[in-house]
Structures are given as structure tokens and as C-alpha cells.
C-alpha positions as CSV (number, residue, x, y, z in Angstrom):
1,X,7.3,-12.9,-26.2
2,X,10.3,-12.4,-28.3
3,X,12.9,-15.4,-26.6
4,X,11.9,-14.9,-23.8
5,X,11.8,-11.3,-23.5
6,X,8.4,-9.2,-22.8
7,X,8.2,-6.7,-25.5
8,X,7.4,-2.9,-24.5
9,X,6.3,0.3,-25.6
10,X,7.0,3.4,-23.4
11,X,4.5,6.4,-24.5
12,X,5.7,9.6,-23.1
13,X,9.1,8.3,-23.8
14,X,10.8,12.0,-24.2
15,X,9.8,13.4,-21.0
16,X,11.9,13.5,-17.8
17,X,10.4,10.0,-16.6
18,X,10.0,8.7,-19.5
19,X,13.6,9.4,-20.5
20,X,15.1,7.7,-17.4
21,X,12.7,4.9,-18.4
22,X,13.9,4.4,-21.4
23,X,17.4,4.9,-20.3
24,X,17.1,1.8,-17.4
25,X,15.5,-0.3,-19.9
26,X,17.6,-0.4,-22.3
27,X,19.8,-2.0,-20.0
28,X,17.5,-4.3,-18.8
29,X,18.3,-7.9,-20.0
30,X,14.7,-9.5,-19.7
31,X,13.1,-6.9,-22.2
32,X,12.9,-6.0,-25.6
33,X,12.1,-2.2,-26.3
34,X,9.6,-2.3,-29.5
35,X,8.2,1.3,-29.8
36,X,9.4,4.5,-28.4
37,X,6.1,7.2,-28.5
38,X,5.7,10.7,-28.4
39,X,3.8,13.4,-30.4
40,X,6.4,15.1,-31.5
41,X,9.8,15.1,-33.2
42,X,8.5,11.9,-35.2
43,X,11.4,9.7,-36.7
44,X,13.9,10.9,-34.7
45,X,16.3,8.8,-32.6
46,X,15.9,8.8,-28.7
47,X,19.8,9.8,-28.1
48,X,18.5,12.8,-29.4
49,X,17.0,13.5,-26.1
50,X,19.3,11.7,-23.8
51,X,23.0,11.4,-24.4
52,X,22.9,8.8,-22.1
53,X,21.2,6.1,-24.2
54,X,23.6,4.6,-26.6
55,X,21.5,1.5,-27.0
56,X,20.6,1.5,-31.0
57,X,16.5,1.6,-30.2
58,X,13.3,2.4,-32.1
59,X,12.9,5.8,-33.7
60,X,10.3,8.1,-32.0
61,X,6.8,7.1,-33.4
62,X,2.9,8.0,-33.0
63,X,1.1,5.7,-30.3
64,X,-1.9,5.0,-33.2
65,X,1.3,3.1,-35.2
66,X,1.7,0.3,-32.3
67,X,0.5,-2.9,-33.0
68,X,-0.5,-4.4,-29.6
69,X,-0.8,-7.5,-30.7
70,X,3.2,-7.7,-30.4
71,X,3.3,-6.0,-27.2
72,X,3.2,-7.3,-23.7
73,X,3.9,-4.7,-21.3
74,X,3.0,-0.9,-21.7
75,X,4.7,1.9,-19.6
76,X,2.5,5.2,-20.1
77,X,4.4,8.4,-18.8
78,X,1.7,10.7,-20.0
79,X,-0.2,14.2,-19.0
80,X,-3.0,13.2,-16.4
81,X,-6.0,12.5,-18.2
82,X,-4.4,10.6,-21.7
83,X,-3.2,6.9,-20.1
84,X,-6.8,6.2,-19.8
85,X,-7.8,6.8,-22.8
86,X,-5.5,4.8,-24.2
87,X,-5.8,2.1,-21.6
88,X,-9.4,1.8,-22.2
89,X,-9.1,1.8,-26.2
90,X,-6.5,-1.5,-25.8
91,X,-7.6,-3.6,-22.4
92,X,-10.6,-5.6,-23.8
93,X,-9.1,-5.7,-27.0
94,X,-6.0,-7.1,-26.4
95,X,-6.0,-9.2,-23.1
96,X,-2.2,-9.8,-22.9
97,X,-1.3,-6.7,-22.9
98,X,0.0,-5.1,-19.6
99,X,0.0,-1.6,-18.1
100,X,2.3,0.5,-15.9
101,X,0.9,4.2,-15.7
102,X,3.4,6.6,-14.2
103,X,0.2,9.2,-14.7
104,X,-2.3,9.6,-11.5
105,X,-4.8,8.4,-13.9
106,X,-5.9,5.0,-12.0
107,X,-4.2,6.0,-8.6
108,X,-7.3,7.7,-7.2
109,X,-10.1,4.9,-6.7
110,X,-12.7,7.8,-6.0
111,X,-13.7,9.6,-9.3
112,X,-14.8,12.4,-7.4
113,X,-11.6,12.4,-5.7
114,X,-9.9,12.7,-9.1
115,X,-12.1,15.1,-10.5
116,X,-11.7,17.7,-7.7
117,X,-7.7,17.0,-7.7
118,X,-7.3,17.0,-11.8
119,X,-10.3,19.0,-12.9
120,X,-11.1,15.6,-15.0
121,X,-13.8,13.3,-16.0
122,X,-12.6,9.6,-15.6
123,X,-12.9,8.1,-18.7
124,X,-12.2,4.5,-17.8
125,X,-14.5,4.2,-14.5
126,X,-14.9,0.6,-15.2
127,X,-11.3,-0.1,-15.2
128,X,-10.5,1.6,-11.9
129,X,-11.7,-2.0,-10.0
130,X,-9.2,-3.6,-12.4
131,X,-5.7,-1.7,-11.5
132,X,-3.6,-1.6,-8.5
133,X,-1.7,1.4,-6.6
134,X,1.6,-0.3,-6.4
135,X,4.9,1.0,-3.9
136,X,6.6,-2.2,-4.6
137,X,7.6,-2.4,-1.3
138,X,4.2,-3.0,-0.3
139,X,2.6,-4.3,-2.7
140,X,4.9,-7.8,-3.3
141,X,3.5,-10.7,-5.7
142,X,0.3,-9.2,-5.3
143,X,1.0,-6.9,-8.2
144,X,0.7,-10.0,-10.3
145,X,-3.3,-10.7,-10.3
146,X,-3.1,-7.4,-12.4
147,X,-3.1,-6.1,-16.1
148,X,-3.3,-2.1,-14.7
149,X,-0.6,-1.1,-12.4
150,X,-0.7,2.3,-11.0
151,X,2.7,3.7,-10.3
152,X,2.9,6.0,-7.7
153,X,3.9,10.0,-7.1
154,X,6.8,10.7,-6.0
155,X,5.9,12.6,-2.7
156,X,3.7,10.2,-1.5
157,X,6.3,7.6,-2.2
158,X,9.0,9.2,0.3
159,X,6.1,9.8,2.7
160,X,4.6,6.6,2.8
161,X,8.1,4.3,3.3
162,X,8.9,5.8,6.5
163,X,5.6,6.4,7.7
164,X,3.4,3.2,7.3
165,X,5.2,1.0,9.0
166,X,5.5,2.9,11.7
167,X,2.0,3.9,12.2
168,X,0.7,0.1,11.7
169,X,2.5,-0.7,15.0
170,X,1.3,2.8,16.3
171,X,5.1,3.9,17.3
172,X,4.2,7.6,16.4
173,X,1.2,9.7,17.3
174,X,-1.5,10.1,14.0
175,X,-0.8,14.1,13.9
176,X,2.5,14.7,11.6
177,X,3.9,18.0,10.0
178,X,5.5,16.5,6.6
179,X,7.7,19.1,4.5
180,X,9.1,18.3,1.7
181,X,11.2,19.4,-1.2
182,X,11.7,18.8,-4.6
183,X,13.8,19.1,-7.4
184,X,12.1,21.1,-10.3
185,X,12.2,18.5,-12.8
186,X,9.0,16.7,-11.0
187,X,6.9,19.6,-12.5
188,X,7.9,18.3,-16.0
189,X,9.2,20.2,-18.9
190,X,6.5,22.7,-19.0
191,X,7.7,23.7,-15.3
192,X,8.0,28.0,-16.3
193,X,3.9,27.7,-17.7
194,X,3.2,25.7,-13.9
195,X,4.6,28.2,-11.9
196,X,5.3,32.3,-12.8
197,X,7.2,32.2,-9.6
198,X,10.6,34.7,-10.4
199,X,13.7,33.7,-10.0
200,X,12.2,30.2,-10.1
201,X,15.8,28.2,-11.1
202,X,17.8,30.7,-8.4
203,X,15.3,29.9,-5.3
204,X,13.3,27.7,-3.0
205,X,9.5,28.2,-4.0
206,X,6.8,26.6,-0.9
207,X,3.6,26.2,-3.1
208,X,0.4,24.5,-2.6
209,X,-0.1,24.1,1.0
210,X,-3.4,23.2,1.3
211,X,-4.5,21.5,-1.5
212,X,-1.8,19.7,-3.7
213,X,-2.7,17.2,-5.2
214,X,-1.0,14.3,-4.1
215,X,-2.4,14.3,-0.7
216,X,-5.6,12.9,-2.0
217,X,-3.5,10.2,-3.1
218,X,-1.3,10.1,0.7
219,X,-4.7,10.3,2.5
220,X,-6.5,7.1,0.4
221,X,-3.5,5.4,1.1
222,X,-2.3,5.8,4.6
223,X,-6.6,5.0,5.4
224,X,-6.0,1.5,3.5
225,X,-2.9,0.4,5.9
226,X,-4.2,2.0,9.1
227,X,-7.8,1.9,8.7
228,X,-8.7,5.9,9.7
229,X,-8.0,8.9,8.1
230,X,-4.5,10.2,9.3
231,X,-4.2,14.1,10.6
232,X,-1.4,15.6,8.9
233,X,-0.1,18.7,6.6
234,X,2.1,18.2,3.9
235,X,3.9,21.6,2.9
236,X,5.5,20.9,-0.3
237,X,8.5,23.2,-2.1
238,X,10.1,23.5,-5.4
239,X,14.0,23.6,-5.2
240,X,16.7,25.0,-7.6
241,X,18.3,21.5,-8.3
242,X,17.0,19.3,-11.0
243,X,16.3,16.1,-8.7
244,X,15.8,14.4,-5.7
245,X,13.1,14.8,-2.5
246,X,13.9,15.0,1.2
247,X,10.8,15.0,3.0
248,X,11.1,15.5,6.8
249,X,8.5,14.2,8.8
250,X,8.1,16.1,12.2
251,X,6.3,13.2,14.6
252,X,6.0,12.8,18.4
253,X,6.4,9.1,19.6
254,X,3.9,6.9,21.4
255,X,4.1,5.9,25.2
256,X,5.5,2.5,24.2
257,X,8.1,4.0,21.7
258,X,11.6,4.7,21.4
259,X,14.1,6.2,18.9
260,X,15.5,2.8,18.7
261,X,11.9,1.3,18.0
262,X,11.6,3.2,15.2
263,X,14.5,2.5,13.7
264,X,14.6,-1.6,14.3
265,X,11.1,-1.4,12.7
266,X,11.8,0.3,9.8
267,X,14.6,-2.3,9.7
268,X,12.1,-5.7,10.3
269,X,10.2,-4.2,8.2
270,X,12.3,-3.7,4.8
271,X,15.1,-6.7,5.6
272,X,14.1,-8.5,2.4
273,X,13.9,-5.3,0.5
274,X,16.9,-4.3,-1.7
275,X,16.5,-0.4,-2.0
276,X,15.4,0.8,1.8
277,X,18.7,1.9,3.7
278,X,17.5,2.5,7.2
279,X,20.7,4.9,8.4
280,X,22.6,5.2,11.5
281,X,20.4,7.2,14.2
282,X,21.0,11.4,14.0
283,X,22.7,10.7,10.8
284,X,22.8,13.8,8.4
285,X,21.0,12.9,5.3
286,X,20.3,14.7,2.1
287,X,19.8,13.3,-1.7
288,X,23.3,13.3,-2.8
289,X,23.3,9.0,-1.9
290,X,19.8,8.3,-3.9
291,X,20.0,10.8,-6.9
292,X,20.4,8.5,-10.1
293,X,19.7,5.4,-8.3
294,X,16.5,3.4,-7.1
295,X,17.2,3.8,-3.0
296,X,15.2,5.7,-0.7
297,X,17.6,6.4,2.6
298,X,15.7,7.0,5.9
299,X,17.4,8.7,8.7
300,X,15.6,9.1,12.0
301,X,16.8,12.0,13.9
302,X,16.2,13.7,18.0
303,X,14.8,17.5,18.7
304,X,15.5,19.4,21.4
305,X,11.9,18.2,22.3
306,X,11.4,15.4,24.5
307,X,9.7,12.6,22.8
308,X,9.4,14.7,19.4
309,X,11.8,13.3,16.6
310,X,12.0,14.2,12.6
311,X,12.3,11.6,10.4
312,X,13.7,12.3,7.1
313,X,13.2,10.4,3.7
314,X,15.3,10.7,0.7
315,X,14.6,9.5,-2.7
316,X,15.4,10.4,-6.2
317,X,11.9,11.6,-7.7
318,X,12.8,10.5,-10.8
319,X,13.6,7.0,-10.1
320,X,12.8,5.7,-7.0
321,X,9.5,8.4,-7.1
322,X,9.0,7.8,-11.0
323,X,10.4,5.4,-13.7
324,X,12.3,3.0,-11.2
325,X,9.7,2.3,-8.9
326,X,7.6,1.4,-12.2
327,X,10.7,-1.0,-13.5
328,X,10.7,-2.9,-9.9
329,X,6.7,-3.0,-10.4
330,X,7.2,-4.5,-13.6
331,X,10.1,-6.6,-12.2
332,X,7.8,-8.2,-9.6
333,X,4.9,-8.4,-12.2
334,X,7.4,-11.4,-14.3
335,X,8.9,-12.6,-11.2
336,X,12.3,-11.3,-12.4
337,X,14.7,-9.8,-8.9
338,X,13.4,-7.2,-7.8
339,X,16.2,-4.9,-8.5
340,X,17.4,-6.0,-12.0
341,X,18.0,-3.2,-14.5
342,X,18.2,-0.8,-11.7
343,X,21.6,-2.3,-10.1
């Protein structure tokens, strides 16, 4: 390490996440940004991109130019199917070397699972065993017995804040209506070749009901912390704003619950965590407080229905759902504060 400082690579660094990666890091004072990687538009400088960065950083290079021997840390914001590749070409190799993936490449430990979600063969099998599914929240110091860190999607990551607390102490009944929407920008830049849908930056788009993706991901994870499979459907939509995710969560409440349960919980529950904001009850919420920042607001709200409550989540699914919640994973991996670089 370079005086202290881990050095890093970011591959993917022209991307949306890997954009606001590069952006936060480049203010982070515990790191030293070594190689900025992408496959195209070679040489040129990563303000190019982002107006934001005015930090004078690495020119865009190839990801075969990187010598790992320099390199501690590695964030990969990549197309599914290319981090492990990669990961597997480096890990035995170079055993210092660390690895954040912001790619569902090691976040499904079933490689059926994966295969029927991504339509890929795992290429790095053996390394599955050897990586961790980290919401930092959750995950603590644990984080640090690995070298593989998978970071989260960003639905499942405004799902699973609210939720698993709550069903641990079984305050909410295990059938749950979850309806989200997000920004378009967490369908990537090639968001008009995802979806033909017309008028797709003028409207509100409801896509992939049944099978999208990331619920493998919300169903292996909610089964770790509760121990069953949970009964739920997730309705996801596209919106005509560039970030952020509210996810409203339609749940009815146990016998031994309350409204005020829920919400002293949710407080117990995150009082040592610095980007949780459990609001007032009934409070409006939307994503105008969490976009450009790490937080994820939770507002817990009463329906006309006895006993029936929505509880809203609200993160920005670029940071808190992408390349934040991979700088507080990295944070906790070196034992820096949780939320330096992302104050």
C-alpha cells in the first residue's frame, strides 16, 4: 500500500455505477485510484464522462494493462458474466488482491439459479464458496474474512432494509405485495436495446412481473435470515427520472404487532447504522432526500385496512443500490467509518 492508502482499480469505470464510483472515490482520503478501465475510448480522461470529477486521475486504459501486483482492492462494475472471468484469471495468482463486484456474478450461490436468471454458465464455480453477498448493514466485520465481496442489486437492497428485520421478530405476516419503481438509469446505458417500450423517457413502464431477475437474489436472501422461503410478488417499473427507487411494501401485521412496533424496530435495529433514517409514522416519502447520497429513508405508513400497513423504502439506486453501498463494503473491509467518502 502506497502510504497507507489501498490502491484501486475500477473496471467498468464509464458506466452509470461505475461513474459515481469513481466520482466518490476520488474523494475518498484512504485510497489511491491506480487504473481507471473500460474498452473503449482508450487514453481519454474520465472528466470526459463525468463533469463532476475534477480530480486529475488515470487516463481510461484496457483491464489486460493492470498490473495486480500493485493493486489491493478491485471494484468490477461489469456486464453479468465478465467479473468472473476476470476474478478467476487474478485470485490464486495474486492473493492480496481484493474484490468488490457491483455485477450479480457471485450473488447467486446456486449456479442453476444463475443460469436460469442470466442465461450463463458460471465460470468461477469454485470461487462462489469464497465470496460474500454483503448489504453492509448486515453484513458488519464479517465482510472482512473475505477476498470476493458481492455487492448487491439495487431492488433487493430497498427491499431487504425494511423487511428483514421485521420478519426476524415476525411483526408482519410472510405474504407481502412489494412494488417498486425505478429510475431508468439502473437498466444501464444500453437501456433503448433492453426495452422497445415507446415513449419510454415520457412514461411509467411495469415490466417483468414474474420473473425478474433479482428476485432469485430477494428469495436466497430473505431464506438465509428467516430460515423458509418467504411468499411474496415483487412488481417492478421503470420510471421517466434518471434515479432513485421507492419500493412500497404492502404487509399485514402479526397479532403481537403494532405500527409503533414496527417502527421502534426498524429503529433498534439500525441505531449504530449511519445511513438508515427510520421517519416519522404516515410520513410522505419519496427519493427527493436519498438521490445523490448513500441513505435509504423508510417511512411506515396506515391503510384504510385494519391491521394492513405499506411500508415504503427509498434509496438512490445508484449509490445506496450500487457504487455506495460497494464504498461502505469496502469501508468495513479496512476498518475505515463506515461512512467515509460518502459524507
Amino acid at each position: 500500500m502506497s502510504k497507507n492508502k489501498i490502491n484501486i482499480a475500477v473496471i467498468g469505470a464509464t458506466g452509470y455505477t461505475g461513474l459515481d464510483l469513481v466520482y466518490y472515490l476520488s474523494k475518498h482520503p484512504k485510497i489511491k485510484i491506480c487504473y481507471l478501465c473500460a474498452t473503449k475510448k482508450i487514453g481519454k480522461k474520465i472528466s470526459y464522462f463525468d463533469k463532476r470529477i475534477k480530480k486529475n486521475l488515470p487516463r481510461i486504459s484496457l483491464s489486460k494493462n493492470i498490473n495486480w501486483d500493485k493493486i489491493n482492492l478491485a471494484f468490477l462494475s461489469l456486464p453479468n458474466g465478465k467479473a468472473q472471468k476476470l476474478i478467476k484469471k487474478v485470485y490464486y495468482k495474486n492473493e492480496n488482491t481484493k474484490f468488490i463486484d457491483l455485477s450479480a456474478d457471485f450473488r447467486i450461490t446456486n449456479v442453476k439459479e444463475y443460469k436460469k436468471n442470466y442465461k450463463l454458465n458460471h465460470s468461477a464455480k469454485d470461487l462462489i464458496k469464497d465470496s460474500i453477498y454483503s448489504i453492509s448493514e448486515f453484513t458488519g466485520k464479517n465482510i472482512r474474512k473475505y477476498r470476493i465481496v458481492a455487492n448487491p442489486g439495487c431492488y433487493p437492497t430497498s427491499i431487504q432494509i425494511p423487511l428483514v428485520p421485521l420478519l426476524k421478530k415476525k411483526l408482519i405476516k410472510e405474504s407481502l405485495i412489494i412494488d417498486s419503481k425505478s429510475g431508468f438509469s439502473g437498466a444501464g446505458k444500453n437501456l433503448e436495446m433492453k426495452f422497445k417500450h415507446k415513449n419510454l423517457y415520457n412514461s411509467i413502464f411495469a415490466y417483468n412481473t414474474k420473473n425478474h431477475r433479482h428476485i432469485a437474489e430477494i428469495d436466497q436472501e430473505l431464506k438465509k435470515f428467516i430460515g423458509k422461503n418467504i411468499k411474496y410478488t415483487f412488481n417492478p417499473h421503470l420510471l421517466p427520472t434518471f434515479r432513485g427507487i421507492l419500493s412500497a411494501i404492502y404487509v399485514e401485521m402479526t397479532n403481537k404487532s403494532s405500527e409503533n412496533k414496527i417502527r421502534n424496530e426498524l429503529i433498534r435495529f439500525y441505531k449504530k447504522n449511519k445511513f438508515i433514517n427510520i421517519l416519522k409514522l404516515n410520513t410522505n416519502i419519496g427519493t427527493g432526500n436519498v438521490i445523490n447520497t448513500n441513505k435509504c429513508e423508510i417511512s411506515i405508513c396506515n391503510t384504510r385496512i385494519k391491521r394492513k400497513i405499506v411500508i415504503f423504502s427509498a434509496i438512490d439506486n445508484l449509490v445506496k443500490g450500487a457504487s455506495g453501498q460497494a464504498i461502505q463494503n469496502m469501508n468495513l473491509m479496512y476498518n475505515y467509518s463506515e461512512n467515509i467518502g460518502l459524507k
